[in-house]
N, C-alpha and C positions, 0 to 999 in steps of 0.2 A: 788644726792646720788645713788650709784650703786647697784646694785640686790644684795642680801644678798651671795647666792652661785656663778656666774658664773662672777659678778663684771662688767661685762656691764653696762656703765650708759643708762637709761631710754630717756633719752632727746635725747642725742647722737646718740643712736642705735636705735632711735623709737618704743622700747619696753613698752608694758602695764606693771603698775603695779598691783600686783593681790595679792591675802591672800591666803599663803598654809597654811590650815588646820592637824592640829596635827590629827586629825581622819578624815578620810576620807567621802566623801560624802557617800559611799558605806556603810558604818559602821550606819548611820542617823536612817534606819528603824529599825535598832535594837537597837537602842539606846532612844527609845519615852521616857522610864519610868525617863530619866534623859537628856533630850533636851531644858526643862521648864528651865525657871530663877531659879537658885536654890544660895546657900548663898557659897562661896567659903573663904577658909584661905590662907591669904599669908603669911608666915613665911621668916625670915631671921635672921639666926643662925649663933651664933658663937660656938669656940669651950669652950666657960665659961658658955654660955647661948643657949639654943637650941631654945626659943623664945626672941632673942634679938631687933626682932621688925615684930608682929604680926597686921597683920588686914584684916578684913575682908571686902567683898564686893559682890553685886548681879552677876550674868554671867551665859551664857547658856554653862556648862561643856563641850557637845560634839561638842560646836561651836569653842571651843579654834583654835587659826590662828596667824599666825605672817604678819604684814605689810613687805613689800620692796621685794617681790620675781617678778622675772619677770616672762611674761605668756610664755616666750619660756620654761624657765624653770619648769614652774607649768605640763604646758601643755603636756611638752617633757619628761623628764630621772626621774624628780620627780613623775612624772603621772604611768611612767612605775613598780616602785619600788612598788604602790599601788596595780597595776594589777599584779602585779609577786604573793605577800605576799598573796593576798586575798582567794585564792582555802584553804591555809593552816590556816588562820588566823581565819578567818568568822567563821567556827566548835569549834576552839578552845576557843572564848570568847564567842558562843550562847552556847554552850553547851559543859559541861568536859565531855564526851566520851570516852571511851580509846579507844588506835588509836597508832600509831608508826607514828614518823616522822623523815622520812629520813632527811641525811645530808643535800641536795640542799633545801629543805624546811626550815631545818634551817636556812639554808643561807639568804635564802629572809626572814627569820622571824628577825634577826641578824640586815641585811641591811634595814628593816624599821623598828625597836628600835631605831638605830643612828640616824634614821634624825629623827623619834621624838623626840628621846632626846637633839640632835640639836635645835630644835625648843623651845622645853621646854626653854633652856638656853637661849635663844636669849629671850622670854617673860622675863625669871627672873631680866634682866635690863645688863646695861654695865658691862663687864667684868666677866660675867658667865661664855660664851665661846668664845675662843680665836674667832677671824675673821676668822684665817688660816685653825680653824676647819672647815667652813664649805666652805670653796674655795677649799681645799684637797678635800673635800667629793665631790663637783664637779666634780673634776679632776678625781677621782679615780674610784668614785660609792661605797666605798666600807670603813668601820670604819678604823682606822688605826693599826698598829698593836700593840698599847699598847691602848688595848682596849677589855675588859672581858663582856659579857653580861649574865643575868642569867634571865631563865623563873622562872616563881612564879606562884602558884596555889590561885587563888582567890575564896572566898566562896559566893563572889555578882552576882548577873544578872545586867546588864544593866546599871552600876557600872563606872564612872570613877576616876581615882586617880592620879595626877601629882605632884612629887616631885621631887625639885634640891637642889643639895647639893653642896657646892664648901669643898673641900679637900685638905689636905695635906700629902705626899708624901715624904720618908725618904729614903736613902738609908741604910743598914744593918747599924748599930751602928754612924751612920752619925746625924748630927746636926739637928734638927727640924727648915724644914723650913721656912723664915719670913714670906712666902705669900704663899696663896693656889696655887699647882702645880698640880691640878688634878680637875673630877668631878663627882658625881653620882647621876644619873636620874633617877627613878621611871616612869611607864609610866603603868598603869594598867586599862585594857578595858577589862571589861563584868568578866568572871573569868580567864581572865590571864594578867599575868603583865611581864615587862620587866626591872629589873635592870641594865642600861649601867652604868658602872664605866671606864675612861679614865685618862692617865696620861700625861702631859706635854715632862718630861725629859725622865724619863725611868719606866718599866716594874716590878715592886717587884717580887723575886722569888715567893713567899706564894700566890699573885693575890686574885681571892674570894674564895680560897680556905677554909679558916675560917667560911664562912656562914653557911656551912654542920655541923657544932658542933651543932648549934641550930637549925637548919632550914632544913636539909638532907630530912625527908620526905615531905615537901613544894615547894623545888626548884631544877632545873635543870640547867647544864652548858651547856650553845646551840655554846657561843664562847670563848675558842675551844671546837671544836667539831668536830668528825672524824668517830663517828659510830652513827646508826638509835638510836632515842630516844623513849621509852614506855613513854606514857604521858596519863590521870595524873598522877601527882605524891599521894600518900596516904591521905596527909592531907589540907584541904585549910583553907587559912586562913583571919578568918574576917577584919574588918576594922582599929579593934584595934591592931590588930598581924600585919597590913601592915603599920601603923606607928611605931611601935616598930621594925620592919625588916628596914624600914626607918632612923630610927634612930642608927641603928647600924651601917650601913654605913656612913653615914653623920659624925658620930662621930667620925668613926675608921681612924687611924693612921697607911695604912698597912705596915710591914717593908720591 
């Protein structure tokens, strides 16, 4: 079996295999109050039923890790993305601060949402996310261009929160289609989170523009993004408001 991103097989190219962690070892000491076994839900949603097969299980939340990355790749471009994000990241989930964050910060904030949201998918089991996502994302460094991400104000300390969602995907007045053509991840550490929503085929004009009806003083658009952002935003929101934020995506049909 080949490395999840760079597709080098292991035997072949004498590469280790090694566990890229969805949080970073860096993220650990600020994360004790929730590093313990704690009880986790795994839901799997349809669009008739939003718990169409729930269960739960023990796990340490900021140990989450996906098997089959190789260590050139841990080691290397994925290692880099950790040390890019962290100057801007680290402030942002110990402590909501205000604080402006330039574009190139966004950018490294942006570029590690996707490959956690990456990760996420690949935990959620076959056919979360495509293979091609994350062999681009190799090639690239960089989400692809039909891909929105939104910051989210968290009102937890020391807090993690992972949701995926598989989605479907319409063009303007066009047929609803058979099978999910798209997806939205949730990725929320300390007080802030990461919405990545991604589409297959194409781009909806409206994007998450929609989320600002309800949620305008909670969340910010990082991609795109073209000028410095004031952060935080007004209102954060608890546990309960980031499955119901959840849920709105998961559910929604953008045209």
């Amino acid at each position: 079996m080949p490395c999840l991103f760079c597709q080098e097989e292991f035997e072949a190219a004498g590469r280790k295999r090694t566990r890229e962690h969805v949080f970073g070892d860096w993220m650990r000491p600020h994360l004790e109050g929730v590093i313990r076994p704690g009880t986790h839900t795994r839901t799997k949603s349809t669009f008739e039923d939003l718990e169409a097969d729930k269960r739960t299980y023990r796990g340490f939340p900021a140990q989450q890790a996906v098997q089959g990355v190789c260590e050139v790749c841990n080691s290397g471009w994925l290692s880099e993305i950790q040390t890019a994000v962290q100057p801007t990241l680290l402030p942002l989930f110990t402590k909501p601060n205000r604080r402006v964050i330039g574009v190139e910060a966004q950018r490294a904030l942006v570029v590690w949402a996707y490959r956690a949201a990456l990760l996420v998918g690949v935990k959620a089991g076959d056919a979360a996310i495509p293979r091609a996502d994350l062999h681009d994302f190799h090639r690239t460094k960089e989400p692809p261009d039909s891909c929105e991400v939104v910051m989210v104000l968290s009102a937890h300390r020391g807090y993690t929160y992972l949701d995926h969602r598989l989605i479907r995907v319409r063009e303007r007045d066009g047929p609803r289609p058979s099978a999910p053509n798209g997806s939205a991840t949730f990725v929320c550490v300390g007080h802030v989170g990461f919405y990545v929503v991604r589409w297959d085929d194409f781009k909806p004009q409206t994007g998450l523009n929609r989320l600002y009806g309800t949620y305008k003083r909670s969340v910010a658009m990082i991609r795109p993004s073209n000028a410095p952002l004031l952060w935080p935003r007004q209102v954060a929101l608890d546990h309960h408001q980031l499955d119901a934020l959840a849920n709105v995506i998961g559910t929604w049909e953008p045209q």
